[in-house]
C-alpha positions in Angstrom: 7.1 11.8 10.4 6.5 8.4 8.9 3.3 8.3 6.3 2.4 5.0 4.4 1.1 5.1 0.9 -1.3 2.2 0.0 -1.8 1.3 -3.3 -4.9 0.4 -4.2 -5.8 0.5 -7.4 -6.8 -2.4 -10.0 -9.7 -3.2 -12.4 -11.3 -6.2 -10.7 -10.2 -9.0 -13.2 -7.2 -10.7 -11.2 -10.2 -12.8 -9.0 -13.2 -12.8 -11.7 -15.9 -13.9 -10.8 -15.0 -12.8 -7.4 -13.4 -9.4 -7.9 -15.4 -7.5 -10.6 -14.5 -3.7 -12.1 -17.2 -2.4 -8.8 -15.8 -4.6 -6.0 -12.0 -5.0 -7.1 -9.7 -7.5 -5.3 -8.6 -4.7 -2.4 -12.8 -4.7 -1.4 -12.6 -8.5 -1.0 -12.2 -11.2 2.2 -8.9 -12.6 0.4 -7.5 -14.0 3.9 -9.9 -13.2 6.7 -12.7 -11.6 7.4 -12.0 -8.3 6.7 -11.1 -7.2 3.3 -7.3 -7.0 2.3 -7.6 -3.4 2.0 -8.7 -3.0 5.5 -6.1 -5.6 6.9 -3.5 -3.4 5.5 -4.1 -0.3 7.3 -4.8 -2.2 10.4 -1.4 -3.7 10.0 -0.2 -0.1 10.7 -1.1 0.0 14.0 1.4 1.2 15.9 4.0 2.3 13.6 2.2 4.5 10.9 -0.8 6.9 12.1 -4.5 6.5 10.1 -4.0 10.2 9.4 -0.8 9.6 7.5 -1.9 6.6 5.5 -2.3 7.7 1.5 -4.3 5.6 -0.2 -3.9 5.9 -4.5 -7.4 4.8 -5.8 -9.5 5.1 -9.0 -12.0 7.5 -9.0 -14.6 5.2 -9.1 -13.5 3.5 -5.8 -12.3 6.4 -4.0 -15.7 6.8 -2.0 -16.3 3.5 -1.4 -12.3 2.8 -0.3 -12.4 6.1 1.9 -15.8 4.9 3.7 -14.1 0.7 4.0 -10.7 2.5 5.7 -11.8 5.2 7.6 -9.1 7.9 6.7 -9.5 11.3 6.4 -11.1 12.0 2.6 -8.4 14.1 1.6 -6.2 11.2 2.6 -7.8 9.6 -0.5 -5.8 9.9 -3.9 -8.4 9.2 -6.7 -6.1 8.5 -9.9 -7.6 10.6 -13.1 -6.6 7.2 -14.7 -5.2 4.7 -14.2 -1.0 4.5 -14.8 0.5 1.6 -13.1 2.4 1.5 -10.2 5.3 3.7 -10.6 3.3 7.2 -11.2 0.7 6.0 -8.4 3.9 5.8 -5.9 5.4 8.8 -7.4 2.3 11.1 -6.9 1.5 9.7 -3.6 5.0 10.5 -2.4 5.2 14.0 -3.7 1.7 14.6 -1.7 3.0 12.9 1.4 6.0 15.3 0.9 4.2 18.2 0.6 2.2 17.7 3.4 5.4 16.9 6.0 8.9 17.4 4.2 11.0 15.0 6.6 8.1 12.7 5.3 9.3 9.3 5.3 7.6 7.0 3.3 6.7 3.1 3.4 5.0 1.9 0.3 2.4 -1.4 0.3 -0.1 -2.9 -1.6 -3.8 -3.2 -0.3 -4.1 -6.7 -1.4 -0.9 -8.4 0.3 -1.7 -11.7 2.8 0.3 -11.0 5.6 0.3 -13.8 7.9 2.8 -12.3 11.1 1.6 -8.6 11.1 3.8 -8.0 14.2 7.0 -9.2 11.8 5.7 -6.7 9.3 5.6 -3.9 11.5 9.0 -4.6 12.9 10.3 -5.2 9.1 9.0 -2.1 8.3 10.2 -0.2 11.3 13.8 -1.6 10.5 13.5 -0.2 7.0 12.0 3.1 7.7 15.1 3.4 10.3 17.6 2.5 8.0 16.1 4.2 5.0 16.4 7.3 7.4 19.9 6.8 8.7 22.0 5.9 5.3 19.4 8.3 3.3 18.9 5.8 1.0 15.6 3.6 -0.5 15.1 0.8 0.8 13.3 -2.8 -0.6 12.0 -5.0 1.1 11.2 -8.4 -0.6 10.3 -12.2 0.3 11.8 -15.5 -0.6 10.0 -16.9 -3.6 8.7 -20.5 -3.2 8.3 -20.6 -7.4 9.0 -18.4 -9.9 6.5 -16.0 -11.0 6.7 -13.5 -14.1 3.8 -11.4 -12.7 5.7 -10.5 -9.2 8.9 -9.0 -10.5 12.0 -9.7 -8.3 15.0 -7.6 -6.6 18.7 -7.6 -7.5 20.9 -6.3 -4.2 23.4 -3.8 -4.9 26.9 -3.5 -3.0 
């Protein structure tokens, strides 16, 4: 079964005076009219159900992000405090493998501008597919139009 774990953590300082530590950057209208947050789940349509979207979350926001999404509450992964990345992905994917053990498990940010959401979901698809079929990890990555410290970047393997 395929599950999604949205990361949504973050203290509100990226977009100051915009984003603050109450209504963080994942809350905001960044590209439309919903907020980023919600345009991520949304993106899912079709290829990951609501009920097995994981969103990671600090405990401040977890009310508030459960009530903007819609998911089920225990859907909601309200971090202690806050890590980074890495222990967020690795404690959302131990729940979503708890839950389901052939989970399989697309990772995302709740404050990406995706512009073609049906590319995404057949990106995603193709990933999930192949991550499934070579039982390997799989990362997914876009061409950089500058270079940027704060984004991190992939090196390809054989």
């Amino acid at each position: 079964m395929r599950w999604a774990v949205l990361l949504a953590g973050g203290s509100g300082t990226r977009f100051w005076p915009l984003s603050t530590p109450r209504r963080p950057k994942q809350l905001l209208p960044l590209s439309g009219s919903a907020s980023s947050a919600e345009e991520s789940v949304e993106r899912l349509n079709g290829l990951i159900a609501r009920d097995h979207v994981l969103v990671v979350t600090g405990g401040a926001l977890a009310g508030r992000v459960q009530n903007v999404l819609r998911i089920p509450a225990e859907n909601i992964l309200a971090e202690p405090v806050a890590a980074s990345t890495a222990p967020a992905l690795i404690w959302a994917t131990w729940e979503a493998g708890r839950r389901d053990p052939d989970a399989e498990v697309l990772s995302l940010h709740a404050d990406w501008a995706v512009g073609d959401a049906a590319a995404f979901r057949r990106t995603a698809d193709l990933a999930l597919t192949t991550a499934r079929a070579h039982d390997r990890l799989v990362t997914v990555g876009v061409v950089p139009s500058r270079p940027e410290t704060g984004y991190g970047y992939i090196v390809p393997g054989a």
